[in-house]
N, CA and C atoms as an extended XYZ file, in Angstrom:
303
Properties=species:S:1:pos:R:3:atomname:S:1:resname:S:1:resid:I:1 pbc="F F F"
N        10.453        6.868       14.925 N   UNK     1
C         9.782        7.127       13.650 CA  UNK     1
C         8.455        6.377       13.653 C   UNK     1
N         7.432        6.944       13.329 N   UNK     2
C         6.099        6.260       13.034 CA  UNK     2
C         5.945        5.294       11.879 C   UNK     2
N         5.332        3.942       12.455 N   UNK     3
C         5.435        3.298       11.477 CA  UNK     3
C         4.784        3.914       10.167 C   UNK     3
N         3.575        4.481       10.568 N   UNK     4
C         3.613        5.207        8.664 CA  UNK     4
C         4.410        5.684        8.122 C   UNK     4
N         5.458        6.226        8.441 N   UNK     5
C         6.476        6.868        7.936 CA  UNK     5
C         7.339        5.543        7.022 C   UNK     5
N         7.264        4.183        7.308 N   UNK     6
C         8.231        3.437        7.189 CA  UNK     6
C         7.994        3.511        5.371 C   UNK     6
N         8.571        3.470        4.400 N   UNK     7
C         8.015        2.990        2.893 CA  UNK     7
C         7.575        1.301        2.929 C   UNK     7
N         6.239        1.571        2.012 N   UNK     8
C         6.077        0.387        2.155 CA  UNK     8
C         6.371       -0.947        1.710 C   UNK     8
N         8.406       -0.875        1.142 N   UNK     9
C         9.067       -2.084        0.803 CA  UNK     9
C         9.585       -2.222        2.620 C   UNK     9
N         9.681       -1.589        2.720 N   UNK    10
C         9.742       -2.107        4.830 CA  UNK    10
C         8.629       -2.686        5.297 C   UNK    10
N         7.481       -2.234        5.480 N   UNK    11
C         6.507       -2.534        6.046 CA  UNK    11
C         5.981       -3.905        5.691 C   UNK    11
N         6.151       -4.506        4.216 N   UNK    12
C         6.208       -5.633        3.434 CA  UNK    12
C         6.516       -6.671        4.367 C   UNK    12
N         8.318       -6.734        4.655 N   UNK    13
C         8.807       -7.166        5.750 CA  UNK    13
C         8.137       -7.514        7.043 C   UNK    13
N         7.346       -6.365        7.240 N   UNK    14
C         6.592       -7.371        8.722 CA  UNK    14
C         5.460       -7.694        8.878 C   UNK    14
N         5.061       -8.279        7.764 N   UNK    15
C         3.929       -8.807        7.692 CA  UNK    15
C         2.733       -9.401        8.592 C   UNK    15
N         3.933      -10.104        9.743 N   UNK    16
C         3.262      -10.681       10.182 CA  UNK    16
C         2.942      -10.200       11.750 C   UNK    16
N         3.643       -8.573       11.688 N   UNK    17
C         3.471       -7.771       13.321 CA  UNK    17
C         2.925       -7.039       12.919 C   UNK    17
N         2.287       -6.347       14.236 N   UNK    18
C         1.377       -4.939       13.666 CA  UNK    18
C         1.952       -4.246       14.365 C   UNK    18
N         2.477       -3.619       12.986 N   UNK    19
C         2.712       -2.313       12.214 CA  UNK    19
C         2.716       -1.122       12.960 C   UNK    19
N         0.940       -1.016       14.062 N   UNK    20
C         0.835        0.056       14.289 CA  UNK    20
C         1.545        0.336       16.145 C   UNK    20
N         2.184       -1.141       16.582 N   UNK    21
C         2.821       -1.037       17.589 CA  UNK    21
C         4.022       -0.739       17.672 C   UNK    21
N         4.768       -0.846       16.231 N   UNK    22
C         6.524       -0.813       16.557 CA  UNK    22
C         7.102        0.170       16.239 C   UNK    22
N         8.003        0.374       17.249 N   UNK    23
C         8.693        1.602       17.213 CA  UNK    23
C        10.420        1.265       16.719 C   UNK    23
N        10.526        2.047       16.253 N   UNK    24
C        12.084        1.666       15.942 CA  UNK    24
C        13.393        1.952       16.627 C   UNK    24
N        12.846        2.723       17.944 N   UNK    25
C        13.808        3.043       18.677 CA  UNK    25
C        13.456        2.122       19.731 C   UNK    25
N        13.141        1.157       19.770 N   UNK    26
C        12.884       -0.027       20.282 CA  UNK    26
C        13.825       -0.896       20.256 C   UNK    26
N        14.917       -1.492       21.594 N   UNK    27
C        15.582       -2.208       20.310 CA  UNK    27
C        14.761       -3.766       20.201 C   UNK    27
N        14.031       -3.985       20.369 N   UNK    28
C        13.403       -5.586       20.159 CA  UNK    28
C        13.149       -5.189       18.835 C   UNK    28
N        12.173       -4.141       18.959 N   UNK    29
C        11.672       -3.498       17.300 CA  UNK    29
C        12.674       -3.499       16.530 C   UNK    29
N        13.797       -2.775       16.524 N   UNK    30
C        14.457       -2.427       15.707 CA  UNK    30
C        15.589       -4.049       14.977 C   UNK    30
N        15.736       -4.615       16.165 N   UNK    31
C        15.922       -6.136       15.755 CA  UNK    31
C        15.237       -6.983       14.907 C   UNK    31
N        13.742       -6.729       15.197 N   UNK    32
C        12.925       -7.314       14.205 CA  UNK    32
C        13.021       -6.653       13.100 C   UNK    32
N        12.503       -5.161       12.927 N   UNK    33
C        13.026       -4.897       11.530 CA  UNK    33
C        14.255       -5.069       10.611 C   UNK    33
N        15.418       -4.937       11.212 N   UNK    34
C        16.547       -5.224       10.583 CA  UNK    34
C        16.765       -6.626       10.324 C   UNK    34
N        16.262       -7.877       11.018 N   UNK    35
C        16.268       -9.315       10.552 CA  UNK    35
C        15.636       -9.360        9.730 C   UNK    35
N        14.224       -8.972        9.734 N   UNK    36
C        13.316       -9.305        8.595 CA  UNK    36
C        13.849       -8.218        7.305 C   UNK    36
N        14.341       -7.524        7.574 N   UNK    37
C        14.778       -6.470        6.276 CA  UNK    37
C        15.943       -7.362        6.158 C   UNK    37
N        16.622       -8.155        6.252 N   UNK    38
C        18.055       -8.975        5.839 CA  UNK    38
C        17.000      -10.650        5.309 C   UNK    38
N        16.316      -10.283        5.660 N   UNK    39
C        15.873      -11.818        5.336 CA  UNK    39
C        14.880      -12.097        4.364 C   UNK    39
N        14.410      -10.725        4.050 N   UNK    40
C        13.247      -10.524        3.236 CA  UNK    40
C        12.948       -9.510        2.514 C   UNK    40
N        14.024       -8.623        2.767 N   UNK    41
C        14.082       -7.530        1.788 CA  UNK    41
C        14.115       -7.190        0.628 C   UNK    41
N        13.748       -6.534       -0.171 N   UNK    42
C        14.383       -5.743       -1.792 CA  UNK    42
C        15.598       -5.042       -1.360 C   UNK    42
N        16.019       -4.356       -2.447 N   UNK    43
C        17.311       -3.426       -2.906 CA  UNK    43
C        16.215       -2.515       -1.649 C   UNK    43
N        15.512       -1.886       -2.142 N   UNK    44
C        14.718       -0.619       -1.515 CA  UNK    44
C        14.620       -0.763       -0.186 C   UNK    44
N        14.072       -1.704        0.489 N   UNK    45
C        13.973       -1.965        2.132 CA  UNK    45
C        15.492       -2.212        2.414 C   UNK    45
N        16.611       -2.754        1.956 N   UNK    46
C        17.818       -2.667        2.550 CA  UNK    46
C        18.577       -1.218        2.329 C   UNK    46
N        18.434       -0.393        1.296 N   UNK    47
C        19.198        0.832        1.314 CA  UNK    47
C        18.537        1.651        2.051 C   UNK    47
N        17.009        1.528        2.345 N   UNK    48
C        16.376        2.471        3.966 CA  UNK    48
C        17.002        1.966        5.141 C   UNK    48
N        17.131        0.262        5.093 N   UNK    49
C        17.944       -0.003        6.535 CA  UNK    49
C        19.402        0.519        6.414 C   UNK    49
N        19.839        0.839        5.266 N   UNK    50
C        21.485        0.974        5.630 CA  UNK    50
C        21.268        2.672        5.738 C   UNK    50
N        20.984        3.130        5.400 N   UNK    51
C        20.808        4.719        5.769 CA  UNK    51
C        20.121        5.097        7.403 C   UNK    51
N        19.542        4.167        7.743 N   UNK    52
C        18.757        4.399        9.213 CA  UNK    52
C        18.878        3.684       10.357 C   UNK    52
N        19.798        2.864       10.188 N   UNK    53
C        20.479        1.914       11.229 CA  UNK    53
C        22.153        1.558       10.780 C   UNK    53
N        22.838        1.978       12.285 N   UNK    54
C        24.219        2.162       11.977 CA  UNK    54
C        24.570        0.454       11.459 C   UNK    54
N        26.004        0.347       11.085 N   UNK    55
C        26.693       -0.746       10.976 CA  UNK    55
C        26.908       -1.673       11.921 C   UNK    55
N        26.883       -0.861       13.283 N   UNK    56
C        27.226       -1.635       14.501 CA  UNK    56
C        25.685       -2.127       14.614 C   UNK    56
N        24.959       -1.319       14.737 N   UNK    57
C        22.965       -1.888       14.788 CA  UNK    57
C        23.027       -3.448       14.155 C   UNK    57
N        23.422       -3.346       12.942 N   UNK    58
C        22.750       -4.380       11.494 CA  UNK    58
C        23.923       -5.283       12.156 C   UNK    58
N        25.397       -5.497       12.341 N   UNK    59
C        26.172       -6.611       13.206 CA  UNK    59
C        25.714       -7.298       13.767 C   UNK    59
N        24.930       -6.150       15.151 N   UNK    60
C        24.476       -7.229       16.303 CA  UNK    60
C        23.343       -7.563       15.833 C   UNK    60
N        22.416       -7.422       15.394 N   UNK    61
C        21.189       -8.046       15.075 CA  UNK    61
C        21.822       -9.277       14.347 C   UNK    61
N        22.453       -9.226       13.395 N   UNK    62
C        23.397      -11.122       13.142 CA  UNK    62
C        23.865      -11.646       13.985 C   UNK    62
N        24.522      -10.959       14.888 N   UNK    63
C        25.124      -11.830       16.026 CA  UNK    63
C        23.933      -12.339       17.040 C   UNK    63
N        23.016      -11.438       17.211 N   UNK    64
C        22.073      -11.849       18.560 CA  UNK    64
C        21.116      -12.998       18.028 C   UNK    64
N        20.909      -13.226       16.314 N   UNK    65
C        20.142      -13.794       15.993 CA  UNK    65
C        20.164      -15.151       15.991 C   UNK    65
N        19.391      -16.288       15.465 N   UNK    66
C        19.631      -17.295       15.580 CA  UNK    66
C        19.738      -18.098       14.191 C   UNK    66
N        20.773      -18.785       13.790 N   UNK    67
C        21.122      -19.006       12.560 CA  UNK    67
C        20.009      -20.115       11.938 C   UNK    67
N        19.056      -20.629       12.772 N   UNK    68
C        17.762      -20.939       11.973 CA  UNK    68
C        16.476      -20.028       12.250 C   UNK    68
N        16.484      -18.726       12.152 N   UNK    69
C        15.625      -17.781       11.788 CA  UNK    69
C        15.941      -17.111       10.664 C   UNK    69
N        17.024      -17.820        9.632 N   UNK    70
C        16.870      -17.223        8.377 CA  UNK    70
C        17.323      -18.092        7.003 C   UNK    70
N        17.126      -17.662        6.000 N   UNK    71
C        17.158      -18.103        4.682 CA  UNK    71
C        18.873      -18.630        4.660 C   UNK    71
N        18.664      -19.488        4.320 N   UNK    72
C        20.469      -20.217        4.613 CA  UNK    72
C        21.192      -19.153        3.971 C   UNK    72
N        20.389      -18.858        2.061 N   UNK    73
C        21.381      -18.102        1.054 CA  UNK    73
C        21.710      -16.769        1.478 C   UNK    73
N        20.524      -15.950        2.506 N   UNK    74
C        20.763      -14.689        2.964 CA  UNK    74
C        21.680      -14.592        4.294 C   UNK    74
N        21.389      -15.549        4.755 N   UNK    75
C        22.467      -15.505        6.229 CA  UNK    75
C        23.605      -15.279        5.330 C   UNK    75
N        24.278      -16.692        4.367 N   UNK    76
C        25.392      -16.580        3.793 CA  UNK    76
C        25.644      -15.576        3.517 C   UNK    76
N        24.663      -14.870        2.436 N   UNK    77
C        24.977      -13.496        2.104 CA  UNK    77
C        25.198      -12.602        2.945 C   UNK    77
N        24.697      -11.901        3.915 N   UNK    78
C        24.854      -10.850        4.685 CA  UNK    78
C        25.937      -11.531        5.705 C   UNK    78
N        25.998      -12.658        6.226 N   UNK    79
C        27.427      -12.879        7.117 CA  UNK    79
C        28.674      -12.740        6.296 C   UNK    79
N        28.509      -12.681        5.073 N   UNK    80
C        29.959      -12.395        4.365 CA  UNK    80
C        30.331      -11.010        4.308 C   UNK    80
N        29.023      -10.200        4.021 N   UNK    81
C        28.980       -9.038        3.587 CA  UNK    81
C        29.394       -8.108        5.011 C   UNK    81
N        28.778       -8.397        6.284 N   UNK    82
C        29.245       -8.303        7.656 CA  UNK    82
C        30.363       -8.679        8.258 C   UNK    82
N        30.605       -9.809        7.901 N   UNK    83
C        31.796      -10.718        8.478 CA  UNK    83
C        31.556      -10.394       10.258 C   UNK    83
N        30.204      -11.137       10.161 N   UNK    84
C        29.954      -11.932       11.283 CA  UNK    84
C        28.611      -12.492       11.004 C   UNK    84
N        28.512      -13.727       12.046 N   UNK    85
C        27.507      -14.529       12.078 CA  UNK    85
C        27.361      -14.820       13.259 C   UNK    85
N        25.679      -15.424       13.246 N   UNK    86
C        24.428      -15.641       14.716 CA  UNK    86
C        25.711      -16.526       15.546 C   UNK    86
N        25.437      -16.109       16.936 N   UNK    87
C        26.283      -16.941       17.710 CA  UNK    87
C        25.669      -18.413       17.731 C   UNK    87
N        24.218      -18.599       18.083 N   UNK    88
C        23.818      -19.633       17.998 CA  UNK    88
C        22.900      -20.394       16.922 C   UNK    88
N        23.555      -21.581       16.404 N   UNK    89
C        22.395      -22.177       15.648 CA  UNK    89
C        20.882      -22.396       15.638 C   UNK    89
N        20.789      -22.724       16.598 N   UNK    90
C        18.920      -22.707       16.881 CA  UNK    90
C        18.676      -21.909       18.596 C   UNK    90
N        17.651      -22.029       18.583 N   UNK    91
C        17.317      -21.330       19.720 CA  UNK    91
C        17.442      -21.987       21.039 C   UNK    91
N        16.971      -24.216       20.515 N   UNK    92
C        17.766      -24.953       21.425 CA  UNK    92
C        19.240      -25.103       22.030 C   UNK    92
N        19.791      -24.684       20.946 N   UNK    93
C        21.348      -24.486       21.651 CA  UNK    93
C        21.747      -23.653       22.828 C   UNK    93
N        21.228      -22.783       22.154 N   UNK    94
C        21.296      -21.864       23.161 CA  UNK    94
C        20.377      -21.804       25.002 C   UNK    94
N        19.581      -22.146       24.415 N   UNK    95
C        19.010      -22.556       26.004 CA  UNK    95
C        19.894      -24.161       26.711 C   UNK    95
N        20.282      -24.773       25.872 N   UNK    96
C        20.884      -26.158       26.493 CA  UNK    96
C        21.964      -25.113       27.279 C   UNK    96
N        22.537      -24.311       26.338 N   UNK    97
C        23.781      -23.642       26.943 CA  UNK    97
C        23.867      -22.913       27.983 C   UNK    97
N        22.260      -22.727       28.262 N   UNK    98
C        22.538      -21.638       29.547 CA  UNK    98
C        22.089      -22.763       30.733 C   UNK    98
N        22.023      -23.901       30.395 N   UNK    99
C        21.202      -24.500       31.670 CA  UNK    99
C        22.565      -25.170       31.958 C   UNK    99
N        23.720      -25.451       31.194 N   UNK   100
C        25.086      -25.505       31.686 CA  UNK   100
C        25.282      -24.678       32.456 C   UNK   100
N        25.462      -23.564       32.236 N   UNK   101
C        25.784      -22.554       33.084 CA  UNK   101
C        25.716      -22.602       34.674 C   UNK   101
């Protein structure tokens, strides 16, 4: 979908990417939109994400994410509402964890 196409309570959301590079069948893209639409959304930008990205999509984007890339009250919220949450707390954890490996 072209980002013009997106309404612009989505586009709000990514303020801080341009717009005119992301594709949504992307999945990096589509990760970014669906975090920032959980993290920064209205009613309006989340009922376009729940109509245009499956259930399993909006999961893993919580799971792949990192539980300090978002608003404590919205993680809470949407990990309840999901019933799941980011595997890792920060992004350091996760790299300590792979150098275990």
């Amino acid at each position: 979908m072209p980002i013009d196409k997106l309404p612009k309570s989505v586009r709000i959301c990514l303020w801080s990417y341009d717009t005119s590079k992301i594709n949504i069948s992307k999945p990096h893209d589509r990760f970014r939109i669906i975090l920032n639409i959980l993290n920064h959304g209205n009613n309006e930008a989340i009922d376009w994400m729940q109509i245009n990205f499956t259930e399993r999509q909006i999961k893993e984007t919580i799971k792949k994410s990192y539980a300090s890339e978002w608003f404590k009250w919205r993680l809470k919220r949407w990990s309840n509402f999901y019933q799941v949450s980011p595997k890792w707390k920060t992004r350091i954890k996760y790299i300590l964890s792979r150098e275990k490996s």
